[in-house]
One Martini backbone bead per residue (centre of mass of N, CA, C, O) as a GRO file, in nm:
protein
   56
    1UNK     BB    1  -1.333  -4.493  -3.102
    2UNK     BB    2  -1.198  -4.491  -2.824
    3UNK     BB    3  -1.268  -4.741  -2.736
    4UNK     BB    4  -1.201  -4.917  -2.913
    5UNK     BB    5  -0.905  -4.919  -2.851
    6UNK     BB    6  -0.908  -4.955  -2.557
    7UNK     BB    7  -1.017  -5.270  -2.622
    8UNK     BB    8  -0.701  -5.304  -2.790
    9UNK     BB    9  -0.538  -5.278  -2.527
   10UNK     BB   10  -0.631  -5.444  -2.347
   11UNK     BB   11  -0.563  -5.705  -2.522
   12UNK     BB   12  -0.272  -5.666  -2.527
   13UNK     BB   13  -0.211  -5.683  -2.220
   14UNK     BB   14  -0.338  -5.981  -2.200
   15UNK     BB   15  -0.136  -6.119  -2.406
   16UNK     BB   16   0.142  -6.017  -2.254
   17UNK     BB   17   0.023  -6.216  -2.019
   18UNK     BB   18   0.037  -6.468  -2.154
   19UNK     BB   19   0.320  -6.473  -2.245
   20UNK     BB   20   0.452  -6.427  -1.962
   21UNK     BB   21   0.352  -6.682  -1.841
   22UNK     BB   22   0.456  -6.885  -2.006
   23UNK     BB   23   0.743  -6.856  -1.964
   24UNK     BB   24   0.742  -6.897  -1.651
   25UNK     BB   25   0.674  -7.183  -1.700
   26UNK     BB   26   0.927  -7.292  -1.841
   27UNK     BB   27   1.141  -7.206  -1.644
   28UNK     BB   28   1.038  -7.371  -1.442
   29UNK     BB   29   1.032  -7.635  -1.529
   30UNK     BB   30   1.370  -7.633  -1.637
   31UNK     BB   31   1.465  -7.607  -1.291
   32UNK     BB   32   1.344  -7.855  -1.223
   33UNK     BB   33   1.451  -8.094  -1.404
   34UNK     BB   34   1.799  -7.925  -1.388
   35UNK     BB   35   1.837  -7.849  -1.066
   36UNK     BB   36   2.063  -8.077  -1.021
   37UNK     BB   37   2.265  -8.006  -1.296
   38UNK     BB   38   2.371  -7.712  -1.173
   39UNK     BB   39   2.435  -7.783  -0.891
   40UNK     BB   40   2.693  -7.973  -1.036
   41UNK     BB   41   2.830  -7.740  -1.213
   42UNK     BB   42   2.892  -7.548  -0.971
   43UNK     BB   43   3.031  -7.736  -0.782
   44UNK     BB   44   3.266  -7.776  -0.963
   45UNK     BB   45   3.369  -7.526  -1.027
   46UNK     BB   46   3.414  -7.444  -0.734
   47UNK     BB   47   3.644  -7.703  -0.708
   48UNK     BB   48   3.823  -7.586  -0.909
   49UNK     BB   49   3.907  -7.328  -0.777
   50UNK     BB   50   4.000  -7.466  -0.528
   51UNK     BB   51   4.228  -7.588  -0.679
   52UNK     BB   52   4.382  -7.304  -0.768
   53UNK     BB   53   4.308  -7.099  -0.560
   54UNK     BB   54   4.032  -6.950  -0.708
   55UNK     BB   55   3.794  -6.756  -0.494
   56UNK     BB   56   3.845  -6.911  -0.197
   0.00000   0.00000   0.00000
């Protein structure tokens, strides 16, 4: 019986870890295709603070 566990103990940290790589899969993809429109709204955000003279 403690076997049987084991191994269903064993497929659910697979599992969990096919589910943590899928999620960093999407979020890399996410920041390769939006990551010059971030860095484009980083640079106004702070372009504009420092025309307010706010943490400049």
């Amino acid at each position: 019986m403690t076997h049987h566990l084991f191994i269903q103990k064993g497929q659910g940290m697979v599992e969990y870890a096919l589910i943590l790589a899928l999620i960093a899969l999407i979020v890399i993809i996410a920041l390769i295709t939006t990551g010059n429109q971030l860095m484009n709204v980083y640079s106004n955000i702070t372009a504009t603070m420092c025309n307010y003279h706010v943490g400049c």
